[in-house]
N, C-alpha and C positions, 0 to 999 in steps of 0.2 A: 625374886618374889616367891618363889616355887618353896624357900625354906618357909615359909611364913605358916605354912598348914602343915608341917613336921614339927618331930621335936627339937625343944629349943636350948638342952643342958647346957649343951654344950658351945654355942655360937658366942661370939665377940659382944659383949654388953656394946659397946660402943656404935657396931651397924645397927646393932639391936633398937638402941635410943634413936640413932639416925632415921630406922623407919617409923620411929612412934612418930616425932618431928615431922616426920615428913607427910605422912596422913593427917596431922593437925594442922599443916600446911594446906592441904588437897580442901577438908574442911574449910577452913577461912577461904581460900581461891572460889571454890562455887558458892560462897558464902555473899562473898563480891561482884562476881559474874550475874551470880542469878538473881540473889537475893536484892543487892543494889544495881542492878539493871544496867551493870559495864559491858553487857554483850551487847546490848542495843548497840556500842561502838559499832560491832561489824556490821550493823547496816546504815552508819551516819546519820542515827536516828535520835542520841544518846543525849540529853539534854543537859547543860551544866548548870553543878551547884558548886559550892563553896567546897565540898569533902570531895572534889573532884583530884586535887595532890596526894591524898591521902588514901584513896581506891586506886590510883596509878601508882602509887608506891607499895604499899601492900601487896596489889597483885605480881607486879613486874617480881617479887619476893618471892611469892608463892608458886606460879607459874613453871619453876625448877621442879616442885614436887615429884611430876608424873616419869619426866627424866630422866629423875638422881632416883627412881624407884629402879626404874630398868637399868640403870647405870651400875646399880649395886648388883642384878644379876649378869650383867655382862662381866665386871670385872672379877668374880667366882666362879663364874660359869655355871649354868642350869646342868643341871644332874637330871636329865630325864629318869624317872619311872612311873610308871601304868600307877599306882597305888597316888601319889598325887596328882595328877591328871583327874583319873577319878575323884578325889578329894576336890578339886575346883569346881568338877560338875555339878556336883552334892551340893556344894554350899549355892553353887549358883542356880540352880533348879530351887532349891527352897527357896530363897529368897524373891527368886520370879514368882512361884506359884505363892507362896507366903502373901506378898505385897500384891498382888492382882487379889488376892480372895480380901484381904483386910481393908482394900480398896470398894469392892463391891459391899461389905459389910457396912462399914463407916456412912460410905453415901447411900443404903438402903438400896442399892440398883442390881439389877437381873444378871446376874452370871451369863455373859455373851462366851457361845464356846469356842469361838474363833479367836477371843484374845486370850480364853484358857488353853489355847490351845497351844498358841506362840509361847506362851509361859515356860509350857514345857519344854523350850526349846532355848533358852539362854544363851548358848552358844550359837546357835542359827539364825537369830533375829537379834537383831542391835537392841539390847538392852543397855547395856554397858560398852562403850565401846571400846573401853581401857582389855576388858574381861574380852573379847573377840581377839583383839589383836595380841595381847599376850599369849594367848591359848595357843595359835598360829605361828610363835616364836618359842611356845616352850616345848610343840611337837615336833618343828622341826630344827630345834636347838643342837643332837646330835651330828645333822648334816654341816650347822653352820658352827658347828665348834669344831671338828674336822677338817672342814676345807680350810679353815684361819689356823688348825693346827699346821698343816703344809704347805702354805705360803709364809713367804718372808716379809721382813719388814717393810723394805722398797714397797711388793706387790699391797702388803695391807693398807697402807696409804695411799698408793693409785686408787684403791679399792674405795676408801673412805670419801676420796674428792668426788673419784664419778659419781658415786651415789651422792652426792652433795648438788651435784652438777647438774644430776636429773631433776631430785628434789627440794632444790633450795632455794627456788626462785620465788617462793610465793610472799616474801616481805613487798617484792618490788614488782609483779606481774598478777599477782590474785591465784586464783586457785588451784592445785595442781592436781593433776589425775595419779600421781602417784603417793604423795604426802598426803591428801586432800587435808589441806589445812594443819598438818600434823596430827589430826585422829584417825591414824593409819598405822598397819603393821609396817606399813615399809619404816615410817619414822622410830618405831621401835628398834628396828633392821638395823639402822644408822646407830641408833647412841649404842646398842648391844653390842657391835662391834668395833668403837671406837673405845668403849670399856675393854673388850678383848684384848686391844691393840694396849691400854693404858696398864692392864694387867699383866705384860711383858713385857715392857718398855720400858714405864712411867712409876716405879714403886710410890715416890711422894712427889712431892712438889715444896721447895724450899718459899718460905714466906709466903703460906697458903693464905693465911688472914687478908695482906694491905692487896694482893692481885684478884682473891674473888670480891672485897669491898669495892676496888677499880672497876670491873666487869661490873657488878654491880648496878654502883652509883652513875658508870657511863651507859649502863644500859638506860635507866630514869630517867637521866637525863634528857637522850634523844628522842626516847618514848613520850614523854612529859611537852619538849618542844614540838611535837608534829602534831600534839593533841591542841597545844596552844595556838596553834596557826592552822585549827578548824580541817588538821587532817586526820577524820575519823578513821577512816578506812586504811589508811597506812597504820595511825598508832596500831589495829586491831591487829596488821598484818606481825606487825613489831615485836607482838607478844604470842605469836604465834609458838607453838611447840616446834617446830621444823627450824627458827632462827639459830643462827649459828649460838648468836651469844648466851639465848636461853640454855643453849644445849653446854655451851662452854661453864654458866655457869653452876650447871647441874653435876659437872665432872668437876668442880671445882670445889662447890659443899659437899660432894663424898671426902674429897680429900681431906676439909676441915677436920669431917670427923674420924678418919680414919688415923689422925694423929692421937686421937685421945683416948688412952689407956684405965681402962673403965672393965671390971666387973659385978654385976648385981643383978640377982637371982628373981627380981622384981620386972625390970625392964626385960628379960628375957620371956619370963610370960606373957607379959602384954603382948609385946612386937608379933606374937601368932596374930592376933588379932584384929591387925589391922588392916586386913583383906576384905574382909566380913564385916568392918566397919566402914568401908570403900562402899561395897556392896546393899550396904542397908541403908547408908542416908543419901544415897546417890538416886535412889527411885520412889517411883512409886507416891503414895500418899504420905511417906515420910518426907523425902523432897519436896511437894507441894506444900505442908506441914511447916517446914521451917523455912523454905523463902517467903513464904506467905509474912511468918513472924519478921523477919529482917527486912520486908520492902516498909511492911507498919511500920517499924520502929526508925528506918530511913525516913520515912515522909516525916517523921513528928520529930525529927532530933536535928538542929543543926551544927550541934558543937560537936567537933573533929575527936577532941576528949574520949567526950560521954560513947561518941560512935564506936571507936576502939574497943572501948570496954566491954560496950555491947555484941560486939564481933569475938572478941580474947575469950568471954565467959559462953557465948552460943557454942563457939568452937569447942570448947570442955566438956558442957553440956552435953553437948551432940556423940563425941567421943565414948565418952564414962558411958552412956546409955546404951549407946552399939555396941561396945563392947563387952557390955554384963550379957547382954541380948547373944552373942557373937561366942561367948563362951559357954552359955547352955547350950547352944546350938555345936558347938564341938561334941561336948561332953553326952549329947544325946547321939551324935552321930558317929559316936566313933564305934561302935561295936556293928553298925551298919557299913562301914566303910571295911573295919575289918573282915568281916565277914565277905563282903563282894572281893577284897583282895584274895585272900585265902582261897577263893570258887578259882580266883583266875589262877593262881600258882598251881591249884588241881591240874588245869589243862597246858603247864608249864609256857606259858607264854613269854616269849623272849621279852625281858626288860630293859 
């Protein structure tokens, strides 16, 4: 993920496409959650309609996104240094105090300084909770790139089950205090180095296509039958990020795309971008903004078609706009960013 705010000459067009896809995945998923009201699932509250096959099938798709994001830094490994580190700060401070100020604008209301306060603090207060738990795996990525260097294969897979063992119970037991539901660094913990493991082991996977279509279609499936048999609460568990087979099938579309031999100077610009597009329609009065438009156009639509469509094109939308918005904000920050690195190489800080 850490490549995503450097430059991008030179990287594989094909991860490159992988993480456009994959943030238009992330898109459509809160798109479905939020917007058409699939979280209600986790409190057996979720009322059924007709686009109920169609929100289970989409998401159970989508749900890989956050995964096969960390999955693609596990399996290259994070390159720590201080100059992107601070690059995530920057972009994630703007967009706190950015989206708190345009928020008090919009609805005419009093700048409270106590939520301006937290603003400035993105990293400390749960904004993002994607943005908290990465931060906390890309500082101490050195240490866990290390230790995975000097353990063997045996040990790294003892290593992967326990962790699995502690945090894997929550399809079938409810909450866990270490996963907490998979928006936890520990679940980043897990697929980071089970990419590790897949990045010295596992170069491909022969007949990637009919085995993650299986993973797949069997995961739908079960998800599909426990929702038909009125069990909210499991389906919710099902699609949890900590589920094996979510996580299986997040290692399973890197490898899709890891087969396809792709250059193009186009998709490698973008793909910076799609951090800061995470980041901007994820909050704030942007977020209320567009679930607001997809619950409207849920309540008044009931053909499965038309819904699609209206989901494929929000998701564009949404994208193309963060993204123009996402690259002035680079292009204005980067001599801010240089400049703060530059102070620190003055006082030669180990990177």
């Amino acid at each position: 993920m850490e490549k995503e705010l450097t430059n991008a000459k030179n990287r594989e067009s094909n991860i490159e496409l992988l993480r456009i896809v994959l943030m238009l995945m992330i898109i459509m998923h809160h798109l479905i959650v939020h917007g058409c009201d699939l979280s209600l699932i986790s409190t057996g509250d979720y009322q059924k309609t007709n686009k109920d096959a169609l929100f289970l099938f989409l998401n159970t798709f989508t749900i890989i996104a956050v995964n096969c994001f960390v999955f693609i830094s596990g399996f290259y490994g994070i390159k720590f240094k201080v100059k992107t580190l601070i690059a995530f700060v920057l972009q994630a401070l703007f967009y706190s105090v950015s989206l708190y100020l345009l928020k008090c604008v919009i609805h005419d209301s009093p700048v409270s300084y106590s939520e301006l306060r937290r603003s400035f603090f993105p990293i400390t207060y749960v904004n993002w909770w994607f943005l908290n738990a990465y931060i906390a795996l890309f500082i101490l990525s050195p240490i866990i790139n290390k230790g995975l260097e000097n353990i063997s294969k045996k040990q790294t897979i003892i290593l992967i089950v326990l962790l699995f063992i502690i945090g894997g119970g929550y399809p079938l037991v409810g909450y866990n205090f270490y996963t907490q539901d998979g928006y936890s660094f520990f679940n980043l913990l897990i697929v980071y180095i089970i990419a590790r493991y897949c990045h010295r082991y596992i170069t491909e996977i022969k007949n990637i296509l009919p085995v993650y279509l299986s993973v797949f279609l069997i995961s739908f499936i079960i998800i599909y039958t426990c929702f038909s048999q009125d069990r909210q609460l499991l389906t919710w568990r099902l699609m949890a990020y900590n589920c094996i087979w979510i996580i299986a099938a997040a290692a399973l579309f890197f490898y899709l795309f890891k087969k396809i031999k792709i250059k193009n100077k186009l998709i490698n610009k973008i793909a910076p971008l799609t951090f800061g597009i995470y980041l901007l329609h994820d909050s704030g009065i942007i977020k209320t903004t567009i679930m607001t438009f997809i619950k409207s156009m849920n309540s008044k639509i009931d053909n499965n078609f038309t819904m699609i469509g209206i989901l494929l094109l929000t998701t564009l939308i949404v994208f193309s706009i963060c993204a123009c918005i996402e690259k002035i904000r680079q292009i204005i920050f980067k001599p801010v960013l240089n400049y703060i690195s530059k102070k620190i190489e003055t006082y030669q800080i180990d990177t």
